[in-house]
C-alpha positions in Angstrom: 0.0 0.0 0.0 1.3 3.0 -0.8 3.0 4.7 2.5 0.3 8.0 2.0 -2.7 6.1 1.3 -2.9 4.5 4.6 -2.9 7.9 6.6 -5.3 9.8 3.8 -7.7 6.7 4.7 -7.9 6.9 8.3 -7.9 10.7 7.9 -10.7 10.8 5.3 -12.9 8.0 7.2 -12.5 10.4 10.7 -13.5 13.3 8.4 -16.4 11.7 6.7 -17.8 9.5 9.9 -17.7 12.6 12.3 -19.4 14.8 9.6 -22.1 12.8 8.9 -23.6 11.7 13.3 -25.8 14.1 13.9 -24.8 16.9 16.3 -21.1 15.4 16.0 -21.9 17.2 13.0 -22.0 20.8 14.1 -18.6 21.0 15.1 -18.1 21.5 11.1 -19.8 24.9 12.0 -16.7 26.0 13.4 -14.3 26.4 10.3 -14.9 23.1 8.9 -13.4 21.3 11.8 -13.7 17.9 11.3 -12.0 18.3 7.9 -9.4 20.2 8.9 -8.7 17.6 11.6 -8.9 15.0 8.9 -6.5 16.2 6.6 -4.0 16.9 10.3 -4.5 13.9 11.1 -3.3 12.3 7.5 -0.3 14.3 7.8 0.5 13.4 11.1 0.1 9.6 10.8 2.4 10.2 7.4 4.9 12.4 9.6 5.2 9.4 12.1 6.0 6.6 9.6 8.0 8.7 7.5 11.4 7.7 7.2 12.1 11.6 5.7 11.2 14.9 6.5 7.4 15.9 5.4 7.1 18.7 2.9 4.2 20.8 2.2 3.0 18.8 -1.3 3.3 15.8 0.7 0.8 17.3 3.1 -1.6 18.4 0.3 -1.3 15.1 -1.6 -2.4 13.9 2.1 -5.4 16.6 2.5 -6.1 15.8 -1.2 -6.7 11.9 -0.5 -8.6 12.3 2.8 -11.0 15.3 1.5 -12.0 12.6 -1.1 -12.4 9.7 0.8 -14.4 11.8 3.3 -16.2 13.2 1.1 -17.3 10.3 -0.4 -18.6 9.2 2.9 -20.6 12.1 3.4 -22.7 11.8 0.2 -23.1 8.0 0.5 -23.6 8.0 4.3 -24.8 11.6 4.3 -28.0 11.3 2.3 -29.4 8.9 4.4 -28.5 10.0 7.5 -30.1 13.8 6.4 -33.5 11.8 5.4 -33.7 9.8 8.5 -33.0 12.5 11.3 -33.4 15.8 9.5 -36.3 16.5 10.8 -35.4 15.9 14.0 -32.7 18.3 13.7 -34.4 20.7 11.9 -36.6 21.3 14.9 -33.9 21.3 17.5 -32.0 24.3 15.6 -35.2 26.0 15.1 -36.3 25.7 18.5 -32.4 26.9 19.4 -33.3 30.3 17.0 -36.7 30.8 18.5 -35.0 31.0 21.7 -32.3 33.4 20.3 -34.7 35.3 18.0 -38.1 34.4 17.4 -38.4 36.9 14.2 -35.9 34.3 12.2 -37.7 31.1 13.0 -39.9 30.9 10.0 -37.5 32.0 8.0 -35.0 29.7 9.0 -38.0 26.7 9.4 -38.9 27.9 5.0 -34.9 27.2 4.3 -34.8 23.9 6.0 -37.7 22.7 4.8 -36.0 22.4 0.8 -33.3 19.9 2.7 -35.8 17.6 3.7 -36.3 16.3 0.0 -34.3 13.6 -1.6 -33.2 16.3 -4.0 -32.6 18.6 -1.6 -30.2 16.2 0.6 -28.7 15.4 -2.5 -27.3 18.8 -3.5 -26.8 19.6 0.2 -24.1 16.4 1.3 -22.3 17.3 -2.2 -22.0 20.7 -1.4 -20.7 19.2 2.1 -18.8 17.3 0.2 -16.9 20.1 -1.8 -16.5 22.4 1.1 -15.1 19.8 3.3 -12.6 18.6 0.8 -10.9 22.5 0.1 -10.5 22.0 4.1 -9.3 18.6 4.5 -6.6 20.0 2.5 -5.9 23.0 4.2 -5.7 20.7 7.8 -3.3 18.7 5.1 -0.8 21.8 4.6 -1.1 23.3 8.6 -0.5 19.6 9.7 3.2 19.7 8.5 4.9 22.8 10.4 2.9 21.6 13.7 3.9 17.6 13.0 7.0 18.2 11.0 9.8 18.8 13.3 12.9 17.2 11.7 14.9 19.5 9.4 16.9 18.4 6.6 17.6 17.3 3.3 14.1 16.2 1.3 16.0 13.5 -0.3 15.4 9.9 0.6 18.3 7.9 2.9 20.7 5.9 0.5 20.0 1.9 0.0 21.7 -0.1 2.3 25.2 -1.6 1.3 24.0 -5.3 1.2 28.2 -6.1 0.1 30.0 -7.7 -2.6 32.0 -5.5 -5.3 31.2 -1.9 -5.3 28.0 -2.0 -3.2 26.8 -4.5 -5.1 25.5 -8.2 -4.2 27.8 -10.4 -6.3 
């Protein structure tokens, strides 16, 4: 397997599985944070299995990779999660407006109710999708300065001398 795919998996599946349980889910209010911790997280599990210092393309290939595998699971897990206990959310974040300010209720009650269609949670989870891909790989690129603490040359260690003439087995 190739030595990034492993991390951009576990990243991607953290992203996509704590983005899609409901009222886990509103931690993404805040900045996208599930992505950006799943793209982190990708770069950190690369950082610690890297034989070589982590540069800031390895981190976006990371971000890259786990922004698509969560994002995958948002729209296949997504849809059905938004069908099944939308409405049930719906009602706790109106009631949570009413209490805040009752004059943008029905307002927000009209917006949510265009979510509630098949269509509707369609376009919705790929949106989700999109966003939380651009910040899986931002949490990609900011996971290498805060993981990356070796300095050095970029290039990979030299084979090991296994012997015989010149380096090489005879």
């Amino acid at each position: 397997m190739n030595n990034k795919l492993k991390p951009a998996l576990i990243g991607g599946v953290v992203l996509g599985l704590l983005s899609v349980i409901p009222f886990v889910n509103f931690a993404n209010i805040c900045c996208c944070l599930w992505a950006l911790l799943g793209g982190a997280l990708a770069t950190k599990l690369y950082v610690n299995s890297s034989p070589t210092p982590a540069s800031a393309g390895d981190g976006a290939i990371l971000g890259v990779l786990a922004g698509l595998v969560g994002g995958a699971i948002v729209v296949v897990i997504g849809i059905p999660v938004q069908l099944a206990v939308g409405t049930a959310m719906q009602s706790v974040m109106v009631n949570f407006v009413e209490s805040v300010n009752p004059s943008q209720a029905e307002l927000m009650r009209q917006q949510m109710a265009a979510g509630a269609t098949v269509a509707g949670a369609i376009v919705n989870q790929l949106i989700a999708a999109v966003i939380l891909f651009i910040f899986a790989i931002i949490g990609g690129l900011l996971g290498v300065p805060i993981f990356e603490k070796r300095k050095g040359d970029l290039t990979p260690p030299p084979p090991p001398n296994t012997g015989g003439v010149g380096g090489y087995a005879a």
